[in-house]
C-alpha atoms as one frame of an Amber mdcrd trajectory, in Angstrom:
protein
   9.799 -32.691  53.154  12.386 -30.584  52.723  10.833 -28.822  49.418   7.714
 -27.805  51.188   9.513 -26.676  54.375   7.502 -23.661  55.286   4.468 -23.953
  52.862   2.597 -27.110  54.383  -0.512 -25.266  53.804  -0.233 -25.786  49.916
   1.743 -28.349  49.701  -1.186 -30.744  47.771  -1.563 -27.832  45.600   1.529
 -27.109  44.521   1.799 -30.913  44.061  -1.361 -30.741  41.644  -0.193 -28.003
  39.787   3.253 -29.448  39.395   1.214 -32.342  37.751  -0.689 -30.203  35.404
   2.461 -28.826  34.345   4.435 -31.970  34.083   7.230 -30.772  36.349   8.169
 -31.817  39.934   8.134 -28.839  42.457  11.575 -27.888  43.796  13.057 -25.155
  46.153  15.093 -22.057  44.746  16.861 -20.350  47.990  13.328 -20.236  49.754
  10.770 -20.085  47.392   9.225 -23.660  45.746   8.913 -23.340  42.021   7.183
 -25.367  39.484   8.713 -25.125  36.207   7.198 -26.727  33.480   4.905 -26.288
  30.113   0.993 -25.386  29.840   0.042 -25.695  26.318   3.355 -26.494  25.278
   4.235 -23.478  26.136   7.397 -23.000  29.092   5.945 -21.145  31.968   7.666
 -20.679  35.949   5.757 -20.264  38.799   7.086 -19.252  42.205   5.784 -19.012
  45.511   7.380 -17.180  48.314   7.271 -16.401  51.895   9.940 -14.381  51.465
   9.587 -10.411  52.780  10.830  -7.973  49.962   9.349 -10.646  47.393   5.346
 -11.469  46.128   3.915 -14.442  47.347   3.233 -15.604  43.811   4.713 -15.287
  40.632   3.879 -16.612  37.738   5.811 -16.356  34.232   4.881 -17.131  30.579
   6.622 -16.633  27.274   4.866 -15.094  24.563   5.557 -13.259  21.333   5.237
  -9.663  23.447   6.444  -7.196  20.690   6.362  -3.956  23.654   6.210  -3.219
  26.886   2.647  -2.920  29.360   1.952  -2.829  32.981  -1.155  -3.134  35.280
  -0.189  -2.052  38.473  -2.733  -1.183  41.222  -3.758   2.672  41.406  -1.904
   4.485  44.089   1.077   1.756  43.744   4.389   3.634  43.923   6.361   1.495
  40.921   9.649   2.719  39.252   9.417  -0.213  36.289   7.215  -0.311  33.569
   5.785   2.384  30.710   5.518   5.973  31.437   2.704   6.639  29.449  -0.749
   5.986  30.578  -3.574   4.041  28.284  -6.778   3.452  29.244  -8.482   0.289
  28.312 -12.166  -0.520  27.538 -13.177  -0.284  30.776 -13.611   2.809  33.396
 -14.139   0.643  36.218 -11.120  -1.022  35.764  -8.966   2.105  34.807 -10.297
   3.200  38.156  -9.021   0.547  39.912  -5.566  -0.300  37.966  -2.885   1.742
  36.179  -1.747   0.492  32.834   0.937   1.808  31.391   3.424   1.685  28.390
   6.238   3.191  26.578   4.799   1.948  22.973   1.410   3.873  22.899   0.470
   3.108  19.851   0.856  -0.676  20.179  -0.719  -0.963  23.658  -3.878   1.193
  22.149  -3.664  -1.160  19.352  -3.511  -4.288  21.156  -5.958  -3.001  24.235
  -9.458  -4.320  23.164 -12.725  -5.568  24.748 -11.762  -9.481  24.749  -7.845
  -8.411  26.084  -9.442  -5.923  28.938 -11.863  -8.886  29.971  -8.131 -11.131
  29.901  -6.383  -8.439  32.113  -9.246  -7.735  34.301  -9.204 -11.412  35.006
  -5.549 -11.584  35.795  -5.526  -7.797  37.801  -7.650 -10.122  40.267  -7.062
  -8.296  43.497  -5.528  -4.911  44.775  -2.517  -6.791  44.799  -1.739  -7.875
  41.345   0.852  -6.684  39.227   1.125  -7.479  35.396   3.582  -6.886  33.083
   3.822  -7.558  29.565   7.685  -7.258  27.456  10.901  -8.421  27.206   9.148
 -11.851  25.332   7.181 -13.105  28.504   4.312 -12.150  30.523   4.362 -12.109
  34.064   1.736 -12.043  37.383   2.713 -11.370  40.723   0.183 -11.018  43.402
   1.546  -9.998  47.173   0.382 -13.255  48.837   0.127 -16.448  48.042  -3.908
 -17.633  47.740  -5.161 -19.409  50.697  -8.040 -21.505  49.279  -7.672 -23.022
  45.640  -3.786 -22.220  44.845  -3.378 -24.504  42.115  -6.789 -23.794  40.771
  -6.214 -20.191  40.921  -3.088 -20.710  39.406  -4.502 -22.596  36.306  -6.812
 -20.010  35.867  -4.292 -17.338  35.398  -2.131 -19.688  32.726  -5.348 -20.378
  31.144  -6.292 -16.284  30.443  -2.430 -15.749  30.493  -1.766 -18.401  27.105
  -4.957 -16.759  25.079  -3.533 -13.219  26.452  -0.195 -14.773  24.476  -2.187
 -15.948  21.331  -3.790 -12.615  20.519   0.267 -10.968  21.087   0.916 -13.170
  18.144  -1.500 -11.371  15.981   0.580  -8.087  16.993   3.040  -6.955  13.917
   6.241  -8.140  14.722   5.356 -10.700  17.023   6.691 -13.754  14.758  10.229
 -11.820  15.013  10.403 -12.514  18.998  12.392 -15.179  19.856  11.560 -17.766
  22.474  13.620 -19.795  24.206  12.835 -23.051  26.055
C-alpha cells in the first residue's frame, strides 16, 4: 500500500506496466518507478505528483551519438541545443521547438519515418524530448488519466525504433551502454 500511497488512481496500471517490463514498481522519495527492460533494452519510468517535477518520465538507453530536444514552442528551457532544425514537418515545427548543438547530425538523422517517431512522442503541449548523453528521455507535465500503462507502452514502443535508427548514426556503435 505503501508504494502506491498517493497514486490509487493508477495503481493497476502501473502494476501492468511493471509486468510488461518485468520489474516490480517501487517508491523513490515520492515518485513510484518501474525500472526494468523493453526489448531487452534497460529503460526507467517515473511518475510524480511532485510540484517542481513532470508527472511522467520515461528513460531509454540508446546509441545517441549528439544532442536534440523537442520542447513545446513558447517553452522557456535553459537545457538542450542552441541551434534550431526544422524537421519534415511545418505543422509540427509550428507546434514544437527542436533544437541541437550538432546541426549537421540532427539534419542528418531528422527524416520522414523519425519526424512521424517524434511527432508521436511530442504527444501533447506538454511533452518534452530529449535525445544525448546515451539515452532518450520523455517527460510530459502530468501523469495520463485514462490508459497510463498503455500510453506508456506506446511511447517505449516509438521510443526503441527511435533508438534503432540512432544506431545507424556514425559513431553510434562507439556509445557505451550500461545496464
Amino acid at each position: 500500500r505503501r508504494t502506491f500511497s498517493g497514486y490509487d488512481e493508477i495503481v493497476s496500471e502501473v502494476r501492468r506496466l511493471g509486468l510488461t517490463l518485468g520489474s516490480q514498481p517501487f517508491r523513490d522519495a515520492g515518485d513510484v518507478v518501474v525500472s526494468g527492460r523493453y526489448e531487452r533494452v534497460p529503460v526507467v519510468v517515473r511518475f510524480s505528483n511532485a510540484e517542481n517535477t513532470p508527472g511522467l518520465n520515461i528513460r531509454m538507453q540508446a546509441p545517441a551519438t549528439f544532442m536534440l530536444s523537442v520542447v513545446p514552442a513558447g517553452a522557456k528551457v535553459t537545457e538542450g541545443g542552441r541551434m534550431q532544425v526544422r524537421t519534415t514537418d511545418d505543422l509540427f515545427d509550428a507546434r514544437f521547438n527542436t533544437r541541437t548543438d550538432q546541426p549537421m547530425q540532427a539534419k542528418m538523422f531528422i527524416t520522414r519515418p523519425v519526424t512521424e517517431m517524434l511527432k508521436q512522442m511530442a504527444c501533447s503541449r506538454h511533452t518534452y524530448v530529449s535525445v544525448g548523453n546515451a539515452t532518450i528521455e520523455l517527460s510530459e507535465l502530468i501523469i495520463p488519466e485514462r490508459g497510463t500503462a498503455q500510453h506508456v507502452l506506446d511511447h517505449l514502443k516509438t521510443m526503441y525504433r527511435l533508438a534503432q535508427l540512432l544506431r545507424l548514426m556514425p559513431g553510434a556503435d562507439r556509445v557505451k551502454l550500461t545496464a
